[in-house]
C-alpha positions as CSV (number, residue, x, y, z in Angstrom):
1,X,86.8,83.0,85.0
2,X,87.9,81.3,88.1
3,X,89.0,84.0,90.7
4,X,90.0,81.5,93.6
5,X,93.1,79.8,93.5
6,X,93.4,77.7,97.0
7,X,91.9,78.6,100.5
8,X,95.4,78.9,102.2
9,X,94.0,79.8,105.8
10,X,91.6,79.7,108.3
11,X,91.7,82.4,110.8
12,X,89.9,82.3,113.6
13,X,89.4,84.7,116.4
14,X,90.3,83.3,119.8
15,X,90.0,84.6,123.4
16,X,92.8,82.4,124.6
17,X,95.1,81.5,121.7
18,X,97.4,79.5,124.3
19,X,95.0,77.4,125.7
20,X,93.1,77.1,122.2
21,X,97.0,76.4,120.8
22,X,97.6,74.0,123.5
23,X,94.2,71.7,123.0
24,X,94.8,71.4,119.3
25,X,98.6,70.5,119.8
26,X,98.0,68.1,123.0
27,X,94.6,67.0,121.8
28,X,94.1,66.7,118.0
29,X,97.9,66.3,117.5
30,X,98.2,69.7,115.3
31,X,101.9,70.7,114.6
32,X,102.6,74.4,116.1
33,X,103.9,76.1,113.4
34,X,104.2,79.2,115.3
35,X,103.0,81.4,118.3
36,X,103.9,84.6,118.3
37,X,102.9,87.8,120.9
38,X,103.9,91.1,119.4
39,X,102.0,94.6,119.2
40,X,99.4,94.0,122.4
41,X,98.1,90.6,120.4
42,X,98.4,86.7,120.5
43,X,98.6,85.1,116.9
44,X,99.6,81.4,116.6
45,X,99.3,79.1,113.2
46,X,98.8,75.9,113.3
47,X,98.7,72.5,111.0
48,X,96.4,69.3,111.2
49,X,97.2,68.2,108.1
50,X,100.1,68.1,105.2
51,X,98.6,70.6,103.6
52,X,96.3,73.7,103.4
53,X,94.3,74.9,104.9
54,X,96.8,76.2,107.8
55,X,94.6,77.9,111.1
56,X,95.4,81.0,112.3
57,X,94.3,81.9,115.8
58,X,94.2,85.7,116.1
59,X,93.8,87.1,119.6
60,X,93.0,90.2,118.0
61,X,90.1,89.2,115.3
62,X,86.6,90.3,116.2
63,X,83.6,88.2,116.4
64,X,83.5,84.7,116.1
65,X,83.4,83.4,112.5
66,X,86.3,82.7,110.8
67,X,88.1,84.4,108.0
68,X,88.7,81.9,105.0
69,X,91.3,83.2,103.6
70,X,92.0,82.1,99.3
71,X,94.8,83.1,97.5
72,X,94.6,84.4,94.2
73,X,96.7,85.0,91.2
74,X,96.3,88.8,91.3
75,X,94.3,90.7,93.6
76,X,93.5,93.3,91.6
77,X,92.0,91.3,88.8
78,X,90.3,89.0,91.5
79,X,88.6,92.3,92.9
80,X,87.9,93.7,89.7
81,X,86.0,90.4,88.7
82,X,84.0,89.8,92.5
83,X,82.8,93.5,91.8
84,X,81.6,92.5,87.9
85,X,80.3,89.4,89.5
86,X,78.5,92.3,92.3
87,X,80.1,91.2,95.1
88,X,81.5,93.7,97.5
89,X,85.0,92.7,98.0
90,X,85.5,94.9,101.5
91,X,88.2,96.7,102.7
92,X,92.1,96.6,101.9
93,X,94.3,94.9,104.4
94,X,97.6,93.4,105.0
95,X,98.6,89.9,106.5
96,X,102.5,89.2,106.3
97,X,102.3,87.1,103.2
98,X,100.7,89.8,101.2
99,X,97.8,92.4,100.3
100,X,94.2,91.3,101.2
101,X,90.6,92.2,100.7
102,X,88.4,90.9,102.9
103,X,84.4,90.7,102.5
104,X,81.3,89.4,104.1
105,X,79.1,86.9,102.1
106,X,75.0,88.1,102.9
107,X,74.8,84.5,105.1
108,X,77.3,85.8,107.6
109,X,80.0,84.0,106.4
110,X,83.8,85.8,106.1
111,X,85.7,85.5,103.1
112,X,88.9,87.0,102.1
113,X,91.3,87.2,99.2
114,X,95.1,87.6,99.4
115,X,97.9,87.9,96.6
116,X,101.2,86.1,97.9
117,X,103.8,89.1,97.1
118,X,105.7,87.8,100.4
119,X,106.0,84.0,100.1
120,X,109.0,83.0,102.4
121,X,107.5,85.1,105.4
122,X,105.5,82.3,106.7
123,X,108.6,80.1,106.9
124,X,110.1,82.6,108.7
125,X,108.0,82.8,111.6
126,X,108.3,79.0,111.7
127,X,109.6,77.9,115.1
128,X,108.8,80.9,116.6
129,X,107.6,80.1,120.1
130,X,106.7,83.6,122.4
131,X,104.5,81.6,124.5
């Protein structure tokens, strides 16, 4: 059974998501998507190419790997099969576009699993410029 469906996002911690926005925009030519700072955090997504995967720089993520963040069918049959499978699919979460469960592979690396229940959320933060 294949449990990914597409990795959707990379989010990334940052310590300064404007200047971090601002090199990737001014520099690599990414499109700003959007930048938005609500509830004591910075979170801005943007695009370097057509299509996914999308970055995410979160102010508020700790450490420094990133999050890749798949989407899946239906979360609760992709963490049903990662646990037959013995991985440990983490804790429960929410991002705007849907339910999550976010793990740690034994190398270090961060990997996470959403359902999109929200799908036009994303297109509504488009624009969206706080700073």
């Amino acid at each position: 059974m294949r449990v990914f469906e597409q990795l959707d996002y990379i989010y990334h911690p940052s310590r300064d998501v404007a200047a971090d926005v601002a090199y990737l925009v001014d520099r690599l030519g990414a499109r700003l998507v959007f930048a938005i700072d609500a509830m004591g955090t910075r979170v801005a997504m943007v695009e370097l190419t057509d299509g996914p995967p999308q970055i995410v720089l979160a102010g508020h993520l700790e450490g420094d790997q990133p999050i890749l963040v798949y989407r899946v069918p239906d979360l609760e049959v992709a963490t049903s099969e990662l646990k037959r499978r013995g991985a440990d699919p983490g804790h429960a979460l929410e991002i705007p576009q849907g339910p999550v469960r976010s793990f740690f592979v034994p190398g270090g690396q961060r990997v996470a699993i959403y359902e999109l229940s929200r799908p036009g959320v994303v297109d509504s933060f488009a624009g969206r410029r706080d700073f």
